[in-house]
C-alpha positions in Angstrom: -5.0 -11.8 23.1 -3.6 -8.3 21.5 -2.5 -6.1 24.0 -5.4 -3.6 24.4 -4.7 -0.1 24.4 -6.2 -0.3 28.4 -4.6 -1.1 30.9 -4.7 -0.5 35.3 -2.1 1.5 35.1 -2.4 5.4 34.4 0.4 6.6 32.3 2.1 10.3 32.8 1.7 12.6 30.5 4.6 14.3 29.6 5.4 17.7 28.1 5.4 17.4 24.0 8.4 20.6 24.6 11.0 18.2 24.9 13.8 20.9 25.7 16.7 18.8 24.9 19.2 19.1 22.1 17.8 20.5 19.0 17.4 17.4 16.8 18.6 17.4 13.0 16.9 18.5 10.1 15.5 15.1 8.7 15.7 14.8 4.9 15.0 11.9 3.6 16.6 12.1 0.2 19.9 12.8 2.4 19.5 10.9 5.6 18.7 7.5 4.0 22.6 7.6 2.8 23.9 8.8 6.6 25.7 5.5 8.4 26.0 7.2 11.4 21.8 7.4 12.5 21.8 10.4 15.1 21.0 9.4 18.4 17.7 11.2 18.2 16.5 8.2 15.6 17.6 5.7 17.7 15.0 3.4 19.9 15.2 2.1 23.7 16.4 -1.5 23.6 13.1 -3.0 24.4 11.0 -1.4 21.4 14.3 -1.9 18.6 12.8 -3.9 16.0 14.0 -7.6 16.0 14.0 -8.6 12.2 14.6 -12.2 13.3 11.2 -12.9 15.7 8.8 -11.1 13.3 6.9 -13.5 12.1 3.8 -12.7 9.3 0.3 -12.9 10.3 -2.1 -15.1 8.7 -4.6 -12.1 8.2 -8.3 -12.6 7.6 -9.0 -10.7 4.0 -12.8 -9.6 3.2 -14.4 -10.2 0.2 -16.8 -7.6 -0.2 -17.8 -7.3 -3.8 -21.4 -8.8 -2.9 -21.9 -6.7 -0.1 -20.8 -3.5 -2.5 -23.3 -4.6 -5.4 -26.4 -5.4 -3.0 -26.2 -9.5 -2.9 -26.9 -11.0 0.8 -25.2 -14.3 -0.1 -21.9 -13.9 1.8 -23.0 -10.9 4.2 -23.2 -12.8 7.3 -19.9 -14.6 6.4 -18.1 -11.3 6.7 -19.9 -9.5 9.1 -18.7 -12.9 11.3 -15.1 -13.0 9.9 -15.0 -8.6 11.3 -16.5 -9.5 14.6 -13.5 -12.1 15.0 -11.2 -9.9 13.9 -11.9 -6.8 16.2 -12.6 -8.4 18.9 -9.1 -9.9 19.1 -7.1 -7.6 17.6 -8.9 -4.5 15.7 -7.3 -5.5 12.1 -8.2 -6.8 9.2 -7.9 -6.7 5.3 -10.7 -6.0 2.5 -10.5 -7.0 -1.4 -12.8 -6.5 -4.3 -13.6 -3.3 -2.4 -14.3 -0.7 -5.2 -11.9 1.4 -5.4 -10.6 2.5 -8.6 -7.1 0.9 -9.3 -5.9 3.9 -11.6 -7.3 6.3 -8.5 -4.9 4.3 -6.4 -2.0 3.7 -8.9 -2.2 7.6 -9.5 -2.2 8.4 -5.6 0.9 6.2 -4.9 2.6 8.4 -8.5 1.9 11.7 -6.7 3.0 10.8 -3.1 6.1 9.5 -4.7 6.5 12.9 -6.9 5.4 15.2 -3.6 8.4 13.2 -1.3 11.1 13.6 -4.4 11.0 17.5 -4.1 13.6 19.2 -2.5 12.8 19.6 1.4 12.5 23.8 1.1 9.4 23.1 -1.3 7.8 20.3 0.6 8.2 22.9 3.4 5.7 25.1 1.7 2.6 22.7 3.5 4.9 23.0 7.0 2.7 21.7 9.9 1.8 24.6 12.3 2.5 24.4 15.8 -0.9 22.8 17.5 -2.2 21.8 14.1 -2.8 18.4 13.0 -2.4 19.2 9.0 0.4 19.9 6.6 4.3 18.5 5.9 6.3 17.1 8.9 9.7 15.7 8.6 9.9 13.0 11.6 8.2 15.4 13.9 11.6 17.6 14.7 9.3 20.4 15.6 7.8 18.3 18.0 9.9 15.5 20.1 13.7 15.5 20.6 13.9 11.6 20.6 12.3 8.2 19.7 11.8 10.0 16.4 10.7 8.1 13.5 12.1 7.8 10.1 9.5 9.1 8.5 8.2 12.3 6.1 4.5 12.6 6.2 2.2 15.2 4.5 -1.4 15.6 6.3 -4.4 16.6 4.1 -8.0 17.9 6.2 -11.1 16.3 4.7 -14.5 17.1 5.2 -17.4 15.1 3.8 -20.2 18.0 3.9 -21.2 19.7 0.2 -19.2 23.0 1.5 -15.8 21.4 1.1 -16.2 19.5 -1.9 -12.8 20.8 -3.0 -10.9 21.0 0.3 -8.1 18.7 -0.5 -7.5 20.3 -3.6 -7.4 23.7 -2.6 -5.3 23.3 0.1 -2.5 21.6 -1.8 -3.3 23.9 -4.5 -3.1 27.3 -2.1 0.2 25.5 -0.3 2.3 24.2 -3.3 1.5 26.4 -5.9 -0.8 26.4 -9.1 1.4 23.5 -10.4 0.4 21.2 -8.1 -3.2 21.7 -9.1 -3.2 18.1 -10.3 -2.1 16.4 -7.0 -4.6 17.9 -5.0 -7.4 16.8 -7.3 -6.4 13.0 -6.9 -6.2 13.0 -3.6 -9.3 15.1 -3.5 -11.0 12.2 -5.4 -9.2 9.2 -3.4 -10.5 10.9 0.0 -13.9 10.9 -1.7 -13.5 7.2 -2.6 -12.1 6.9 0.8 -15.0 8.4 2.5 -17.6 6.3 0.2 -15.7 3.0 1.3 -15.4 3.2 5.2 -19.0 4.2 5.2 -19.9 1.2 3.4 -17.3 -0.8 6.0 -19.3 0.6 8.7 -22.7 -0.7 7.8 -20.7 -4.0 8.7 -19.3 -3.0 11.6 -23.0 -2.2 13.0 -24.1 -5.3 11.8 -20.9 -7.9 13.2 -21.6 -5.7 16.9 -25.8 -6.3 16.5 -26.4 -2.7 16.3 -28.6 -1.5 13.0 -26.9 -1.3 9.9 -27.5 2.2 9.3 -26.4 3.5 12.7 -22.3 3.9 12.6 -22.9 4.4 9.0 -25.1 7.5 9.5 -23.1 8.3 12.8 -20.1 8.9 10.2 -22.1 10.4 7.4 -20.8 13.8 8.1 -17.4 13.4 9.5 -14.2 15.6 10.0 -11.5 12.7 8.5 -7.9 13.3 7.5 -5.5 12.0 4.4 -1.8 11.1 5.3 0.9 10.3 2.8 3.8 8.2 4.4 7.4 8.2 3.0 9.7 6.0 4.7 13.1 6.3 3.8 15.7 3.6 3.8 18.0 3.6 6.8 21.5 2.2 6.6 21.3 0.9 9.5 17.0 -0.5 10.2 18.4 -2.4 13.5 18.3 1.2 15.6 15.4 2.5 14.4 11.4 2.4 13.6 9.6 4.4 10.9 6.5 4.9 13.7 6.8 3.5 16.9 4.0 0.8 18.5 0.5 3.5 19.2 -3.0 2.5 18.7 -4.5 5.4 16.4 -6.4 8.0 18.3 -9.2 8.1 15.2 -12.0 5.7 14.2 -11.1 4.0 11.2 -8.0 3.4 9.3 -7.7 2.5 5.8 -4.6 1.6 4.3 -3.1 1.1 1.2 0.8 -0.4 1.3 3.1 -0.3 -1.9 4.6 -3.6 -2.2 7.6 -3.1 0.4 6.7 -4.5 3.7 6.9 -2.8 7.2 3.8 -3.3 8.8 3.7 -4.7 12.3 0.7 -5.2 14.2 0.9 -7.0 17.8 -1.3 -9.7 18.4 -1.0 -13.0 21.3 1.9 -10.8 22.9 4.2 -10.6 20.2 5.0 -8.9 17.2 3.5 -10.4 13.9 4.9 -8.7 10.2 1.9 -7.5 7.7 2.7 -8.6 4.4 1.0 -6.3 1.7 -1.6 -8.1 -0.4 -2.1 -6.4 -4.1 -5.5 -5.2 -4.5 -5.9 -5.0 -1.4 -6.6 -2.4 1.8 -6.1 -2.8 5.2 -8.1 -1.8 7.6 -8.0 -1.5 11.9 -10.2 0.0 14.6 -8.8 3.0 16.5 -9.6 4.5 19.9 -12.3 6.4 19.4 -14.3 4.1 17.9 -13.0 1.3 20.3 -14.8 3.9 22.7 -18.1 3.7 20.5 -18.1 -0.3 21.0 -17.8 0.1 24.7 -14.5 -1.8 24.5 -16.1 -4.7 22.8 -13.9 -4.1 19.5 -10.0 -4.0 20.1 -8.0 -0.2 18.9 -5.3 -1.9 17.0 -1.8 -2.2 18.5 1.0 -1.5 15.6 3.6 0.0 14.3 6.3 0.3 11.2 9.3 -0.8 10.5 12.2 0.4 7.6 15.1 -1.6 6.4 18.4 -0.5 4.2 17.7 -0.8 0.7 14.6 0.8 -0.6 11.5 3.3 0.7 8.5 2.4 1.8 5.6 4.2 0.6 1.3 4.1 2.3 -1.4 6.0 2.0 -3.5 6.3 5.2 -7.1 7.9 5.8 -8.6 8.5 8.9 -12.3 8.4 9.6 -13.5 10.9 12.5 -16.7 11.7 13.3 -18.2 15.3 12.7 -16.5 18.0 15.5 -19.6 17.8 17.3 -20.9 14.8 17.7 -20.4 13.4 20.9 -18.8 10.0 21.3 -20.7 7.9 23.3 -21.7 4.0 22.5 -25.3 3.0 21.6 -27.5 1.9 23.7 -27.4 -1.8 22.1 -24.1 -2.5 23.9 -24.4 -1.0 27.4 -26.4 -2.8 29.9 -25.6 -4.4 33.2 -23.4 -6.7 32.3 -21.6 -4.7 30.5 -21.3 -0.9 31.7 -19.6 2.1 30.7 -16.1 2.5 30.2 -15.0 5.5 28.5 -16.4 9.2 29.0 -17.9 10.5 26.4 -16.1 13.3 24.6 -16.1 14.9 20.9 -13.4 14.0 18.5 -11.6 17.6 18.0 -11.0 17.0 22.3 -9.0 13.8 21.8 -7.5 15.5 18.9 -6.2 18.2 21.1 -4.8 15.7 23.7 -2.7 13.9 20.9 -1.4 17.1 19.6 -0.3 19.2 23.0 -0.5 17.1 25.5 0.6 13.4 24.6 2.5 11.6 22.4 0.6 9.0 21.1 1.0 5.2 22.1 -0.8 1.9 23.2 -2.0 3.9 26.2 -3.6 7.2 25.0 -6.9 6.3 25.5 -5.8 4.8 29.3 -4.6 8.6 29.5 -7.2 10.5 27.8 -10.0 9.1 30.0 -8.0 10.0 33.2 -7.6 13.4 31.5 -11.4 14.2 30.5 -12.3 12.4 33.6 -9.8 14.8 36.0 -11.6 17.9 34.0 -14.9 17.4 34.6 -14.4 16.2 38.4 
């Protein structure tokens, strides 16, 4: 089985301050030419990558063009082949989905024009201290080691009528009046984001017995986020990992890869490589609505990985529920047999832990139920 994101024992939680040397500036149209990686990049032994063990996963893809267009015939097929899936490891990959392929071809154009600017003008979105939106470059402001080689650019996103233009006014306000244009595709792909995980969440409450309608209007409303990844080559991939191995502290993730792989997910105690499949997204649980299943559906354990030659590019949206809805399962999948596990909590709580009081990994939920659970004692 995957290596659930629960365990006996309680993990630490550590200071996110990590008053150590000031790590270096990480740019990645510079660093990807640097032979000598700062030690700040480089990984613990036991979590290096080891190119030659990874082996691809045989990974179940979803056809969902009946489901999308209102045809029952293969329904029950998929809402079997997700039950498998999440119970085991929380991943899985979905085709004929929807999704415009121009929206997505024009989303992969602009993350690659947003990463190609010089780092004082990506620097306009900086990240604030505490927030959980804006440009980071490998989390420098952050941690002081096990830093990943990665730039990232976070984007708020909020279903309700009153935000109908959130994306693209904050990328608009940020970056300037010229970069008017990027915020409205990304506007529309978190809108055909949005559309699509609700839809995947009818199935979800369907493969876990629950009705079809209840995760679905659960996440009707919901506070989600955008993230561009840029993975720069490394010279030297061995030392290194573009995110280290964490469960995701969110609901849903969808996924979109360019056609350079680096996906890892763990599954049967080892590491298995996630090839991308064109026309494709993937798609794995994450804690909080591993919490919602009452454990029954697995957060998924991965990570990524970078190698020498070329970048690796993804798109990444995270489904959340609204900031106050309380997370708590239904009452479909609680009885006697199987009882509660998790406390219930609201999302922007968890989302607090993650940003100021742990770095997230395959145990955050272990430590974010001790946490909520030593507060209300």
């Amino acid at each position: 089985m995957a290596t659930s994101c629960i365990n006996n024992n309680s993990p630490s939680l550590f200071s996110l301050k990590e008053d150590q040397q000031s790590p270096p500036v990480f740019d990645g149209l510079v660093i990807q030419h640097e032979t000598n990686i700062p030690q700040h990049f480089i990984w613990p032994d036991h979590e290096k990558p080891d190119f030659g063990k990874s082996k691809e996963l045989e990974v179940p893809i979803l056809e969902l063009g009946d489901f999308l267009s209102g045809r029952s015939s293969s329904v029950k097929e998929v809402s079997s082949l997700i039950n498998k899936a999440c119970e085991k490891h929380g991943f899985f990959l979905v085709a004929n989905h929807g999704v415009d392929e121009t929206l997505i071809s024009e989303a992969h154009e602009c993350l690659d024009l947003f990463f190609k600017l010089s780092l004082s003008k990506k620097q306009r979105a900086q990240r604030r201290v505490g927030e959980s939106y804006g440009y980071t470059s490998s989390f420098t402001g952050r941690f002081s080691s096990k830093l990943p080689w990665k730039e990232t650019l976070s984007l708020k996103f909020l279903s309700d009528e009153n935000s109908s233009h959130i994306v693209k006014d904050y990328i608009k306000n940020t970056m300037g009046e010229e970069f008017e244009r990027i915020g409205k595709v990304y506007q529309d792909y978190c809108n055909a984001m949005n559309r699509l995980s609700l839809r995947i969440m009818e199935l979800l409450g369907m493969s876990l017995g629950v009705s079809r309608a209840y995760f679905k209007d659960y996440y009707e409303d919901n506070d989600s986020i955008m993230r561009l990844n840029y993975y720069p080559p490394c010279q030297k991939p061995e030392l290194t990992l573009g995110t280290g191995p964490h469960c995701d502290p969110t609901s849903l993730t969808i996924l979109h890869q360019d056609n350079i792989k680096g996906l890892e997910v763990f599954v049967d105690n080892e590491w298995h490589l996630v090839a991308p499949v064109p026309n494709t997204f993937v798609v794995n649980i994450g804690d909080t609505f591993m919490v919602l299943t009452n454990g029954r559906y697995k957060s998924c354990l991965h990570r990524a990985v970078v190698n020498n030659t070329c970048p690796r590019k993804s798109l990444a949206f995270f489904l959340n529920p609204k900031a106050d809805k309380v997370v708590s399962p239904p009452e479909e999948l609680v009885n006697q047999n199987n009882p509660r596990i998790y406390p219930d909590f609201t999302w922007p709580t968890l989302l607090e832990f993650t940003q100021n009081h742990y770095r997230s990994d395959m145990n955050t939920l272990q430590a974010f139920s001790n946490w909520v659970q030593q507060k209300t004692n």
